[in-house]
N, C-alpha and C positions, 0 to 999 in steps of 0.2 A: 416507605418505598419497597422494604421487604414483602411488606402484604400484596402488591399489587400484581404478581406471579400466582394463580390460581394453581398450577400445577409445581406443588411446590416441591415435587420427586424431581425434575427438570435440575435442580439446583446442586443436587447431589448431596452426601455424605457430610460433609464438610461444614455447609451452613446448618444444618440440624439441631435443634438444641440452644442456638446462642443468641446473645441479645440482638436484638432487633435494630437498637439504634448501633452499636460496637459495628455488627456486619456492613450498614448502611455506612457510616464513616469508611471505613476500610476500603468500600469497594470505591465511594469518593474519591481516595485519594489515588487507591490503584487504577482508576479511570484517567484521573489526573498525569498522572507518572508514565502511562502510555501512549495520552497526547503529547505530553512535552517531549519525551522521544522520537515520536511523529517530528511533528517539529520541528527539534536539530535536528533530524534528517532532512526533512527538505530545505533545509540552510546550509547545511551542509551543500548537500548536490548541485543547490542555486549557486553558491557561492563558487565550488568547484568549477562549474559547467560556465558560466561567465569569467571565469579566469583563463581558461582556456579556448573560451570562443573571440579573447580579448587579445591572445600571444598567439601569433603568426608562427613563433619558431615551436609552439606544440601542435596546432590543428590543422597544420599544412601538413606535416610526416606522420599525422595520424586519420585523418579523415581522407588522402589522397594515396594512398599506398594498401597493401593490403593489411594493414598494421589494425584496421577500423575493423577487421571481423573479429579480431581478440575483444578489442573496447566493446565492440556489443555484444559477444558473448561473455564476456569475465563477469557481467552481473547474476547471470545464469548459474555462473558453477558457484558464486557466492551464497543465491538463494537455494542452492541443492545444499552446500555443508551447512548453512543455517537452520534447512531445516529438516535433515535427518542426522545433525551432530549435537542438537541443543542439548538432549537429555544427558549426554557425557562431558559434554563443557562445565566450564565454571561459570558464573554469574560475569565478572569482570572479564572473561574472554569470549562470551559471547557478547557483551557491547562492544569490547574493540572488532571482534568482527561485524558487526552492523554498522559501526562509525566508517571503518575501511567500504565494506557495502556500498554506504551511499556514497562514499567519494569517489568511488569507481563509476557509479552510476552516473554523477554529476560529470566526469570526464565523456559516457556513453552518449551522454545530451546535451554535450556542449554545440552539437552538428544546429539546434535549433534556434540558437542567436546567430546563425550564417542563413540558415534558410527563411525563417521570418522574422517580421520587424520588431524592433523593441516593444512597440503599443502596443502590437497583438499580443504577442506573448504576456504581458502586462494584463492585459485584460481578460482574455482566457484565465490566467492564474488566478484570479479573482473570482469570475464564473465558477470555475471549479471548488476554489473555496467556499464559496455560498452553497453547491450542490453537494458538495462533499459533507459541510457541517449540518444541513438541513436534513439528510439522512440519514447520518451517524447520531444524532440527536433523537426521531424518530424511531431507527435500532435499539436505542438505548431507552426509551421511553413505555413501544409497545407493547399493549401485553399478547400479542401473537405471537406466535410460534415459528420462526422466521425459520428453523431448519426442515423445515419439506419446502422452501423453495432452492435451498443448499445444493441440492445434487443437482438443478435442472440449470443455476448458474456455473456450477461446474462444468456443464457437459455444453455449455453454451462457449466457456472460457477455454476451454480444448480444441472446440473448433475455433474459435477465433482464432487462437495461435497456429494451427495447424494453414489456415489460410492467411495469415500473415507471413508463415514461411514460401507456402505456392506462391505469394505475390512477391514476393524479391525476384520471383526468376520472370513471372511473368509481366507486373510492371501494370497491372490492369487499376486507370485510375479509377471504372467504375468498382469493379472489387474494392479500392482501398473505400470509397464510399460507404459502401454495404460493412464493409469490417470497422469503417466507425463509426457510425449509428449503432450496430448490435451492439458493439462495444462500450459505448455510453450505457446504453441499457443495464447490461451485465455488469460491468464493474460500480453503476449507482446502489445494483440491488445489492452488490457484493459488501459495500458500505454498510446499508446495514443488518447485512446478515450476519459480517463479523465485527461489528461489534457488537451485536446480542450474545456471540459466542464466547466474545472476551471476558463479559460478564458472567457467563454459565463456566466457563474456565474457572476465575476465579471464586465463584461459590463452589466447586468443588473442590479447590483445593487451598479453601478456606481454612487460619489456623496449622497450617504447615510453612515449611521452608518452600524457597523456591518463587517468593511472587516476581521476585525483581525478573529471572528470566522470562517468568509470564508476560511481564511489561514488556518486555524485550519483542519478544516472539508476537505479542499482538500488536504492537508499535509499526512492524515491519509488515504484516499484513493488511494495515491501513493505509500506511505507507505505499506500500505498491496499487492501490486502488487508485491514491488519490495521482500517483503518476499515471499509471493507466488512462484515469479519466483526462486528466490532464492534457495527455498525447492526442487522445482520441478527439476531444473536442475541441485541440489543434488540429490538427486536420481538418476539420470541420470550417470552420469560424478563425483561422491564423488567416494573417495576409503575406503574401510573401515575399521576399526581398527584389 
């Protein structure tokens, strides 16, 4: 598997030098250790987000009051200290703040078992898991170079947010159409562009400390894909209550 990267400077420092089959297990299990993070996170969230869309005396005083701009802002300032606080965290308090993360997340989404039905939502999460893995799989697999499409779903992902904010105020269901289809697009490709880069992460800082946070930090950037994709092709394809 290690041969199958032609450009083996891409890999960095780190894997240089070491055995071939040692690096393959390694990156194996840190592959591994980043989905199941994944994972309980969206167990998490599901879990939360159905508790709450299930108790009248929490999503009554939170989704009908002004109390719901904090709930769907507080995941925001979670993913800013996640990720320009990781390098000075510890290993065990940057999981409990990802564990806190996604349960706040899961509170942020609990509004979607009031707005669509059980099925849809059910079936979407399935859709998405097929798209999700069938990408992340290919990421993980190809030997291209997936960072020069990186900047251009970047600049894709800025404007979608930027006009998912215009559309709060303006309410235009054709915008929210346009913002999710692009959206599908962009957050498929974003599958697997990061996880080819979780992979390039990890051979560079191959043989050091630090992989658990790795896992961590690329857990959470999967994570957010697959919610993303998630929403968006809710919208799409939910039916609603």
């Amino acid at each position: 598997m290690f041969d199958q990267y032609p450009n083996q400077s891409r890999w960095g420092a780190g894997a240089a030098g070491v055995d071939r089959a040692a690096f393959d297990e390694g990156l194996r299990k840190h592959m591994l250790r980043v989905y199941n993070f994944m994972m309980l996170g969206l167990a998490v969230t599901g879990l939360v987000a159905l508790f709450v869309a299930s108790t009248p005396a929490l999503y009554v005083p939170i989704f009908t009051t002004p109390l719901k701009w904090v709930v769907m802002l507080a995941p925001l300032a979670f993913i800013m200290v996640l990720s320009f606080r990781f390098h000075a965290m510890s290993a065990s308090a940057l999981q409990g703040l990802f564990w806190a993360f996604c349960a706040v997340m899961g509170v942020s989404m609990a509004s979607i078992f009031l707005v669509f039905t059980g099925a849809s939502v059910a079936r979407v999460f399935f859709i998405t898991a097929a798209m999700f893995a069938a990408m992340s799989l290919w990421g993980y697999t190809t030997k291209a170079d997936l960072s020069k499409m990186g900047s251009f779903l970047m600049m894709g992902l800025i404007g979608i947010v930027i006009a998912s904010l215009v559309n709060i105020f303006v309410g235009s269901s054709a915008l929210q159409f346009a913002i999710s289809i692009i959206g599908v697009v962009i957050f498929t490709g974003l599958t697997a562009y990061d996880t080819q880069r979780i992979k390039e992460e990890y051979a560079e800082g191959y043989g050091h400390e630090g992989n658990t946070k790795l896992a961590v930090m690329g857990a959470l950037s999967l994570y957010l894909n697959f919610i993303n994709l998630f929403q968006m092709l809710l919208q799409l394809m939910g039916n609603r209550e």
